[in-house]
N, C-alpha and C positions, 0 to 999 in steps of 0.2 A: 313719681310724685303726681303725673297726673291721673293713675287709676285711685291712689290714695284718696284724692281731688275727688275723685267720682265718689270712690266709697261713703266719704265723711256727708258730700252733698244728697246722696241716696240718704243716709239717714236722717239729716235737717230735715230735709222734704218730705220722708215720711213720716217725722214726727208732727212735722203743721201740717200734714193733710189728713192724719188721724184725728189731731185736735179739732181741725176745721169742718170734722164730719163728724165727726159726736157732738159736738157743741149744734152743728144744725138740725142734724138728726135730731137731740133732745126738743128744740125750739121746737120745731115741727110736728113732735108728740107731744109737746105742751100747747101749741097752738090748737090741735084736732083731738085735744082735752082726754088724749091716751093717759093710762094710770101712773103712777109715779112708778108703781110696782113694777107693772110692765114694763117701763123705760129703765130702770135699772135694772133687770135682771136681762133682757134682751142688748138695749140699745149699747149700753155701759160695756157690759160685757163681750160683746159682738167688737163692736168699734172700737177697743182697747185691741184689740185683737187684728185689726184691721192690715196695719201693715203687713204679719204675719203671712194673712190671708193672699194680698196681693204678690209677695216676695215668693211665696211657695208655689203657688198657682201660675204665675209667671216663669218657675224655675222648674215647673213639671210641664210645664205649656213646652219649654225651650230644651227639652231635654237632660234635664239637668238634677235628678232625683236626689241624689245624694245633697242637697243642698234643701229643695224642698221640707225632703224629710228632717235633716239637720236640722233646718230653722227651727220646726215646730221643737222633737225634742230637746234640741239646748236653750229654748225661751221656757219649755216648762221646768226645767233643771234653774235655769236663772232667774229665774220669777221668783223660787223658793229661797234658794242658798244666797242668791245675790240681792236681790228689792228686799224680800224680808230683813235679809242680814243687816242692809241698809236702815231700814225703816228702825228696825231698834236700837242700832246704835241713836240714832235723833232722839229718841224716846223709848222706855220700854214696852213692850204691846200689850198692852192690857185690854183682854177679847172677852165675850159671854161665849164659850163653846158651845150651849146650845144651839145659838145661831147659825155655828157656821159649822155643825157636826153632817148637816146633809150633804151639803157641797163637797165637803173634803172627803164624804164618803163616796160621790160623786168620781170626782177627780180618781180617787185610787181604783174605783171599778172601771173607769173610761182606759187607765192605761194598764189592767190588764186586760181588758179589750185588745186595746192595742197590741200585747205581747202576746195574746193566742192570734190574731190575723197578724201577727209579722214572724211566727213562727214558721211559716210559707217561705216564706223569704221576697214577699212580695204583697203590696196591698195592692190586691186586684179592680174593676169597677164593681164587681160583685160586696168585697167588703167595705168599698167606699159607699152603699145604699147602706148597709148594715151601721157605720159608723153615724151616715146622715140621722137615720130612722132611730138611733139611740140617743141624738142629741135630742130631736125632734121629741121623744118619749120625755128626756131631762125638762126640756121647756114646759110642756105639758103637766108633767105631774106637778113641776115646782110650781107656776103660778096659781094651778087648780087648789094645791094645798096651802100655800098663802092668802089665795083670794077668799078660801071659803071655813078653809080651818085654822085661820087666825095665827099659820107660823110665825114663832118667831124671825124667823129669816125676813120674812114681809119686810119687816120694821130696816131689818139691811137694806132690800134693794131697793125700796123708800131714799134710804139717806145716800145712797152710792148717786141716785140719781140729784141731790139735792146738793150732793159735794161740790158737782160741776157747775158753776154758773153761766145760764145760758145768755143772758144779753140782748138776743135777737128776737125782736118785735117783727116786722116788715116780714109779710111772704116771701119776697123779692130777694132780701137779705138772707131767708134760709135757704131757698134754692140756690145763691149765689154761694151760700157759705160750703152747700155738700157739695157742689158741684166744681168748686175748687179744693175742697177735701178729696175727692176721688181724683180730680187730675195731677192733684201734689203725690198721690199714692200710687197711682201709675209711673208718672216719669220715675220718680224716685224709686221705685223697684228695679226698674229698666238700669239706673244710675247704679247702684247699689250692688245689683249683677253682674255689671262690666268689671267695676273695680273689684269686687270679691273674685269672681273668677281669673281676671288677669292677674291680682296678686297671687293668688294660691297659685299658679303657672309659673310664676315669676321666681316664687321664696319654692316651687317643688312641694307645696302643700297638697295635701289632696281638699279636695271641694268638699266633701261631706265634713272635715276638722272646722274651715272656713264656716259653712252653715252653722256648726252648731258653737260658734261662738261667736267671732265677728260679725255674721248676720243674725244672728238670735241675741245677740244684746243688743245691737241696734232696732231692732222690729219690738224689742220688748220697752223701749223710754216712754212710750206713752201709759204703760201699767205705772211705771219707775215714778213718774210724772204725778201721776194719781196718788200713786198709794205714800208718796212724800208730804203732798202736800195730807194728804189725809194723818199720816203720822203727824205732821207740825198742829192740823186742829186737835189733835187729839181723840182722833176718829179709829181706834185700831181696829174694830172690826170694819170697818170701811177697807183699809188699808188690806185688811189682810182677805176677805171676802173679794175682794177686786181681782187676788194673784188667783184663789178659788177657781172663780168664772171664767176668766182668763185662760187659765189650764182644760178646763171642760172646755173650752169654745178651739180652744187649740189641737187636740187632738180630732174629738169627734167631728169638728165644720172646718175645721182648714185641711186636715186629713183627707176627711169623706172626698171635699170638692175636689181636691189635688187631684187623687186617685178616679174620679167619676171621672176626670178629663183626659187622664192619663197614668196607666198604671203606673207604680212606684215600685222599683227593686230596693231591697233593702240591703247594704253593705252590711260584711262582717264584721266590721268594728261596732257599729250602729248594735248591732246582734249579739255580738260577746258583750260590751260595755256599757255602751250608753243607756241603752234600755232601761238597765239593771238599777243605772243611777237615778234617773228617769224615777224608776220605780222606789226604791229604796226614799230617795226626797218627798218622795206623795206619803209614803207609809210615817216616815218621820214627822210629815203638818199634822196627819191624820191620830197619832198616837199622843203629839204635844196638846191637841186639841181635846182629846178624850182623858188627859189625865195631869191637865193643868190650866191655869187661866190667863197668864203670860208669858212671854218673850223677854227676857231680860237683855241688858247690855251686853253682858257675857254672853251670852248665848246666841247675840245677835254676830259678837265678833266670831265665835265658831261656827255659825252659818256661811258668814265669809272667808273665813280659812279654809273650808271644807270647799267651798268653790275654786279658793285659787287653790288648792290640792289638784279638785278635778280638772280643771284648765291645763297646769302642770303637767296632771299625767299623761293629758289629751296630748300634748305635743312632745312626750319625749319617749312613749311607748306606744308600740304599735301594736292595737288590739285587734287588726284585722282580720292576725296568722295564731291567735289563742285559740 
């Protein structure tokens, strides 16, 4: 009961230290008159990502790779299959693919990135430059071609940034606000560790199962957070452009940094399965995107049958010895 305690507390905490650090962060680009563009396409998608970033980085800091790694790909698996799946049962998604045809193309080149540097069997600090310097490319092109060639994407990180209501006037109040965003985001990773890894000891789970589910839905409520309330306005390219960025910020900048601090081995199961899935869910946004313009209710409930599929198979076959 009491690592359970820890776990459930890990994820409160990170989800009001992520909220508590986008909401200042935005105030603080709006205060020092940063663009909307930029603040959505950076700050949004950064900071949704945040917990992520602390829980891996702390889990590659502590020895603990298979979790690290976990986290990132079962929040990009559940971002898709599960938030989306969500988001349309509430509403069906009704998106302009234009907008969101670069990102998604984005997203599926970032994770075969990912599968040619994990075909090693190890993200070294060498591919963790490689990962940085391709997000860093990502940032670069997307805001040059919004800022000057008028993409439509512009018009998303515009309103991704305009979702969030920032509230905070006062300097005082925004330093106050990140600065208790990042310490709710530390302790609660530290939280969240304890109890994931003493349960998976406990039940005989292995840590990388743990990562990529119980810690990858917890680190992902703050996207969950967003892209709900964005399906309730009736924002679905908001909604769905947020899981996008989210998935690019996850691989290429929670990756890079992990591995920059501390190489990552990648498990066998990670290698036969997850990947695969990983992959297969990028290619499916990427394909709905190019050859339709919503998300139906149906459609949204077999995003979510298709997750608790994958959850299912995670726990009752072992893809470590395929």
């Amino acid at each position: 009961m009491l690592n359970l305690l820890y776990l459930l507390s890990g994820i409160i905490l990170l989800t009001l230290g992520g909220e508590s650090l986008i909401r200042g962060a935005l105030a603080a680009a709006n205060r020092f008159k940063i663009s909307p563009l930029l603040s959505g396409l950076v700050i949004v998608g950064f900071g949704t990502s945040a917990p992520e970033m602390v829980v891996s980085v702390n889990a590659a800091i502590d020895g603990q790779p298979d979790i690290a790694i976990g986290n990132v790909v079962g929040s990009n698996i559940g971002n898709i299959l599960l938030i989306l799946g969500i988001c349309a049962l509430i509403t069906p998604l009704t998106v302009k693919p234009l907008i969101l045809k670069r990102d998604a193309t984005a997203v599926v080149a970032a994770t075969v990135l990912f599968l040619v540097l994990a075909a090693g069997g190890t993200i070294e600090r060498f591919d963790s430059i490689i990962l940085i310097l391709a997000l860093s490319a990502y940032l670069i092109f997307a805001y040059w071609s919004e800022r000057f060639q008028a993409s439509p994407s512009g018009t998303l990180h515009k309103e991704e940034f305009k979702e969030i209501s920032i509230g905070l006037k006062s300097l005082w109040w925004i330093i106050l606000a990140v600065g208790i965003g990042l310490l709710l985001l530390i302790i609660g990773s530290q939280l969240l560790l304890v109890g994931a890894v003493a349960i998976a000891k406990y039940y005989s789970v292995p840590e990388g199962l743990i990562g990529l589910t119980l810690v990858a839905v917890g680190t992902s409520l703050p996207e969950l957070t967003i892209s709900i309330i964005a399906a309730l306005r009736k924002h679905a390219d908001v909604a769905v452009g947020n899981i996008l960025g989210s998935n690019i910020f996850n691989i290429l900048g929670i990756l890079g940094v992990s591995a920059f601090l501390q190489p990552l081995p990648i498990s066998n199961r990670v290698l036969n399965f997850d990947q695969w899935v990983m992959f297969g869910t990028s290619l499916l946004l990427l394909l709905f995107l190019y050859t339709q313009t919503r998300i139906t209710r149906l459609e949204g409930a077999f995003l979510l049958i298709m997750y608790a599929a994958y959850v299912w198979l995670s726990f009752t076959i072992n893809f470590s010895f395929l």
